[in-house]
MITOR-682379 format. One record per residue (C-alpha): x, y, z. Coordinates in Angstrom, 1 decimal, padded with zeros to 4 digits, always signed. Example, Ala and Ser with C-alpha at 12.3 -4.5 7.8 and 13.67 -1.06 7.14 Angstrom:
BEGIN
[rec [+012.3, -004.5, +007.8]]
[rec [+013.7, -001.1, +007.1]]
***
This chain:
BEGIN
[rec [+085.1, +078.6, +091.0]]
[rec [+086.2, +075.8, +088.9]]
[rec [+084.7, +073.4, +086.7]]
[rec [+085.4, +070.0, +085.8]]
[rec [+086.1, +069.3, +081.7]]
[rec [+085.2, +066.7, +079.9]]
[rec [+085.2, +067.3, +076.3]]
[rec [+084.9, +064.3, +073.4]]
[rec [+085.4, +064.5, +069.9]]
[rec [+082.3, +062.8, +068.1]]
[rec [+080.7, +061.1, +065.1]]
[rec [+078.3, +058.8, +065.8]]
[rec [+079.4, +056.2, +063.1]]
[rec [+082.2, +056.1, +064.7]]
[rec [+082.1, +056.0, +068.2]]
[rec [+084.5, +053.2, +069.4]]
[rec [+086.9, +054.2, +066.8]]
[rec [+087.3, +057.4, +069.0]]
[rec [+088.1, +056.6, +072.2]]
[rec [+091.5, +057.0, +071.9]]
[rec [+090.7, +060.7, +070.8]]
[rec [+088.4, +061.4, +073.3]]
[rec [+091.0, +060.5, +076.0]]
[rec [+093.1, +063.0, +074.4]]
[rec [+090.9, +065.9, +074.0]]
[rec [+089.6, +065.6, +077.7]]
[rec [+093.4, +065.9, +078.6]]
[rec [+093.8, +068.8, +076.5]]
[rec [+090.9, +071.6, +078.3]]
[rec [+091.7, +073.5, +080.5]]
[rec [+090.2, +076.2, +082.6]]
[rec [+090.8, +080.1, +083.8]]
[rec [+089.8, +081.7, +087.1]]
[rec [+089.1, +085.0, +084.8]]
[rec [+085.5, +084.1, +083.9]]
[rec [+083.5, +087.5, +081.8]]
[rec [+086.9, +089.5, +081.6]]
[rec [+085.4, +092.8, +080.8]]
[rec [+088.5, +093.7, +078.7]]
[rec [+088.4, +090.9, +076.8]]
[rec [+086.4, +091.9, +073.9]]
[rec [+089.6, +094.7, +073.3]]
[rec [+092.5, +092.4, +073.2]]
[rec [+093.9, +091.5, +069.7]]
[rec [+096.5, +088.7, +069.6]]
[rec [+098.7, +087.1, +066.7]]
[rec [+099.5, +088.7, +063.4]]
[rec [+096.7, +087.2, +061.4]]
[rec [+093.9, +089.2, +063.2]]
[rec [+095.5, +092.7, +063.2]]
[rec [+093.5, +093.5, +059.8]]
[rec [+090.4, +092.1, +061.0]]
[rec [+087.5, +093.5, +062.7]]
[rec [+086.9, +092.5, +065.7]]
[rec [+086.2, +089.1, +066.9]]
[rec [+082.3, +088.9, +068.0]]
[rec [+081.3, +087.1, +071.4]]
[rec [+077.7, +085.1, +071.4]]
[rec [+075.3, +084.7, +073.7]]
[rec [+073.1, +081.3, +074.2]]
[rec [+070.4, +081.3, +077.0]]
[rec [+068.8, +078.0, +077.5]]
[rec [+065.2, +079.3, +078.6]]
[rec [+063.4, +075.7, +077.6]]
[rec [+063.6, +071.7, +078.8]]
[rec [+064.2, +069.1, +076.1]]
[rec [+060.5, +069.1, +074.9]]
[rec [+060.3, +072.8, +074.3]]
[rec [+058.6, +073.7, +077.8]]
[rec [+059.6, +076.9, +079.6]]
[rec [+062.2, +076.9, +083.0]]
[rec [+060.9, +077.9, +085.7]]
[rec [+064.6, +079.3, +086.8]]
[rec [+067.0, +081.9, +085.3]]
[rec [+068.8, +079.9, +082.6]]
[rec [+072.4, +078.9, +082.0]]
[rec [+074.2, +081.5, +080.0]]
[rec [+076.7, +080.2, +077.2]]
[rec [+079.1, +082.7, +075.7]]
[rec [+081.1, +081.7, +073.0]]
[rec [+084.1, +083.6, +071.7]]
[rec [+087.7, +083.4, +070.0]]
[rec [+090.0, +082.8, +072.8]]
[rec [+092.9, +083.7, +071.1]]
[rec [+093.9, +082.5, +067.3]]
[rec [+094.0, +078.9, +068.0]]
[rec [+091.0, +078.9, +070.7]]
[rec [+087.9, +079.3, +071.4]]
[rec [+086.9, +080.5, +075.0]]
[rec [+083.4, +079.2, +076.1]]
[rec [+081.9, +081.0, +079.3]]
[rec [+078.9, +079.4, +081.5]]
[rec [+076.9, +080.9, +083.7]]
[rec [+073.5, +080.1, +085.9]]
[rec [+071.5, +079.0, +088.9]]
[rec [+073.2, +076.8, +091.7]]
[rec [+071.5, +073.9, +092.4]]
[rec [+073.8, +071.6, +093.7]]
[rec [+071.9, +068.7, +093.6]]
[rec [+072.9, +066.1, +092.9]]
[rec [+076.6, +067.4, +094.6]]
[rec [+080.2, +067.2, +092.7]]
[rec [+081.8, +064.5, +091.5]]
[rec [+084.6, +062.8, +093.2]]
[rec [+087.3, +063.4, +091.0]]
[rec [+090.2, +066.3, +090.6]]
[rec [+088.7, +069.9, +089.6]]
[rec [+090.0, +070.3, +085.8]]
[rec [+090.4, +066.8, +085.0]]
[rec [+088.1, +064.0, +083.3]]
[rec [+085.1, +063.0, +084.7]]
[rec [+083.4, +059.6, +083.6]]
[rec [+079.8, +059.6, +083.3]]
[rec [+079.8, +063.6, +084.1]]
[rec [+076.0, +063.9, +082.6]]
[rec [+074.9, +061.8, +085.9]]
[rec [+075.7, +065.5, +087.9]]
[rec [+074.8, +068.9, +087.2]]
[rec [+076.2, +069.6, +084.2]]
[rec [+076.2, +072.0, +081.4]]
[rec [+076.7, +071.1, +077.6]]
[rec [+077.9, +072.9, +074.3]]
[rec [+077.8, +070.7, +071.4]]
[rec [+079.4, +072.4, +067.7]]
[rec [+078.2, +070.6, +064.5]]
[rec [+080.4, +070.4, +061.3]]
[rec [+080.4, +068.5, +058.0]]
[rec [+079.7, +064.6, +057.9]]
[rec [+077.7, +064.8, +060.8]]
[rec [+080.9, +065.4, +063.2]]
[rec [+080.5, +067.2, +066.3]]
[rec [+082.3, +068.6, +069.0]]
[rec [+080.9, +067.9, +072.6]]
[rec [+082.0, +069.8, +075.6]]
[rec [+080.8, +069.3, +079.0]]
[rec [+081.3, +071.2, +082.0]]
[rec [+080.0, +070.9, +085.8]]
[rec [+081.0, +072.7, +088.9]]
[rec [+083.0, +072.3, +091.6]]
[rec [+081.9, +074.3, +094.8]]
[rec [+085.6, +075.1, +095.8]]
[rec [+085.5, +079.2, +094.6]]
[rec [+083.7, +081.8, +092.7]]
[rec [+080.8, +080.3, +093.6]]
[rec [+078.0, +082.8, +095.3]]
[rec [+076.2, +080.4, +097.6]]
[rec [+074.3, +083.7, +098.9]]
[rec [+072.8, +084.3, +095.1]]
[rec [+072.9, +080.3, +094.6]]
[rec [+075.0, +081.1, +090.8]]
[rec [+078.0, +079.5, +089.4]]
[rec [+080.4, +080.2, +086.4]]
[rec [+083.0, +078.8, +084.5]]
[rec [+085.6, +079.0, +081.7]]
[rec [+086.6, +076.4, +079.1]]
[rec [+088.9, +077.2, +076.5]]
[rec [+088.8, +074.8, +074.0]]
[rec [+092.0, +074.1, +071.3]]
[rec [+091.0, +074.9, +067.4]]
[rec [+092.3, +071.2, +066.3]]
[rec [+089.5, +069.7, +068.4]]
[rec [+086.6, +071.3, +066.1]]
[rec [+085.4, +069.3, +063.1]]
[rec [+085.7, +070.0, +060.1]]
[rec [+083.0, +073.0, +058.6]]
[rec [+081.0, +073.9, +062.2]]
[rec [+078.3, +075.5, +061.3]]
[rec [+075.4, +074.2, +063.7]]
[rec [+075.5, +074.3, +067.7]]
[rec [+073.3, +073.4, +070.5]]
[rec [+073.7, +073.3, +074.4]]
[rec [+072.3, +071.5, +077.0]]
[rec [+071.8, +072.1, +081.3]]
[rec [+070.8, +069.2, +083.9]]
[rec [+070.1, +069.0, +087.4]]
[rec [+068.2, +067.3, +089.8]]
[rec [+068.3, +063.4, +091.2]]
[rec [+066.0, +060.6, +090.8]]
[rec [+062.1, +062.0, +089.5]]
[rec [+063.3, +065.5, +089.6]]
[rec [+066.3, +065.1, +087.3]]
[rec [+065.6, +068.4, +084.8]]
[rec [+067.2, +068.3, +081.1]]
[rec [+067.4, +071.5, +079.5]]
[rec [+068.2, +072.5, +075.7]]
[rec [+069.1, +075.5, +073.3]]
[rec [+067.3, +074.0, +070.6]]
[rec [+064.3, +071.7, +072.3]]
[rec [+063.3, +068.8, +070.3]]
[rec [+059.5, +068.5, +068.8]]
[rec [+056.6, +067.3, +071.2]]
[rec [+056.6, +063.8, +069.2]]
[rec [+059.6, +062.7, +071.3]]
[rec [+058.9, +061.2, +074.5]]
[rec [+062.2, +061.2, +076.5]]
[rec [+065.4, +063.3, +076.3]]
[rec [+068.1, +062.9, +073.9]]
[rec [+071.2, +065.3, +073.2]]
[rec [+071.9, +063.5, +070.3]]
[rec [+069.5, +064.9, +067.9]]
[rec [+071.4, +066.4, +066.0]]
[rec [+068.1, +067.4, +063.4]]
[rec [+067.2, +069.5, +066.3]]
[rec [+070.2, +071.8, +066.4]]
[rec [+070.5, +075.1, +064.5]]
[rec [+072.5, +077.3, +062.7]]
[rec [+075.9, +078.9, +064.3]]
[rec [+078.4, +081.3, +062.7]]
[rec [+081.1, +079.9, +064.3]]
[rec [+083.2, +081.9, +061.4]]
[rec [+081.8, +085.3, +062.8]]
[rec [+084.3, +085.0, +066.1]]
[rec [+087.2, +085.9, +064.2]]
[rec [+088.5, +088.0, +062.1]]
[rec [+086.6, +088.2, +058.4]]
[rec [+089.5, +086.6, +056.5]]
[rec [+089.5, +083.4, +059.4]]
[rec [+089.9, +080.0, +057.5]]
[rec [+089.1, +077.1, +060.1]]
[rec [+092.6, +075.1, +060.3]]
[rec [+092.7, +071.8, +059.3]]
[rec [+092.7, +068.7, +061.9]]
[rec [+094.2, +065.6, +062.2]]
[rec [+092.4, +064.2, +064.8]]
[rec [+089.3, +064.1, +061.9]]
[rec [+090.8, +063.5, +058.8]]
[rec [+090.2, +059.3, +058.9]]
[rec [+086.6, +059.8, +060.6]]
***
């Protein structure tokens, strides 16, 4: 299948002062019709990893809704690993609910308001309170098993969008219309919150974003966060 992208660059002082960004880093994902490449875990590229071990992939299953409660469907699958050394690959997997249906925009291109359709999330978390958000939601044009109702999808995601120091992570799923719209998390917030908010960022945990590269990895500097 494919997936639409939408990924934006946030801090939430500074959220106007983005939108420039944000335009650019929704222009800048792209997607693969390789999704799980069995080999990939095998493949070494660039000189910089060669003395390395090798780069570890991570699994995230969202088993719980925004309050903590259990699914009551197989979850959506997050794996996150080093595309290559200036990437990071991020693989999605789940059920097939199509409801509410696609947007109407271009597969692989920005989608406004793309957390109104089903949609998965993965947000990463660095210093200052700076986060990287990614979303992704399908399109039903191919490798999509309407027999088995799944999906899944590939977004690989440049270096230079990633703040500064990631170290915490948390991802999201939604589906449904109207009173049966369903929001999913990773990491759930506490019962004392009464409606759903992927902004929390007290409610995300700890991520070794460091461990999907080689041990002597040093996250690159960005521009795109040095005056944010």
């Amino acid at each position: 299948m494919e997936i639409f992208s939408c990924t934006a660059a946030v801090n939430r002082r500074h959220r106007r002062r983005l939108e420039k960004l944000r335009s650019t880093v929704v222009n800048s994902s792209y997607l693969r019709r390789d999704p799980f490449n069995q080999n990939f875990r095998a493949k070494r590229t660039g000189p910089t990893e060669k003395s390395g071990p090798p780069r570890k992939e991570l699994t995230f299953s969202i088993t719980t809704n925004w309050n903590g409660d259990p699914v009551d469907h197989s979850p959506v699958v997050f794996r996150v690993g080093a595309a290559d050394g200036t990437s990071v690959r991020v693989d999605v997997s789940g059920p097939l609910f199509n409801d509410p249906g696609p947007p109407a925009v271009a597969s692989g291109g920005p989608c406004p308001e793309l957390w109104e359709y089903e949609v998965a999330e993965i947000f990463f978390l660095g210093d200052k309170e700076k986060y990287l958000e990614d979303k992704l939601a399908l399109s039903y044009t191919a490798n999509t098993d309407d027999i088995n109702k799944t999906w899944k999808g590939r977004a690989i995601i440049p270096l230079e969008y990633f703040p500064p120091d990631v170290t915490k992570i948390n991802a999201y799923a939604i589906h449904g219309s109207g009173n049966g719209r369903q929001y999913e998390a990773l990491h759930p917030a506490s019962k004392e919150f009464h409606t759903p908010d992927f902004h929390r960022l007290q409610f995300f945990k700890e991520f070794d974003f460091k461990a999907l590269f080689p041990t002597s990895w040093i996250q690159p500097e960005s521009t795109h966060w040095t005056n944010i």
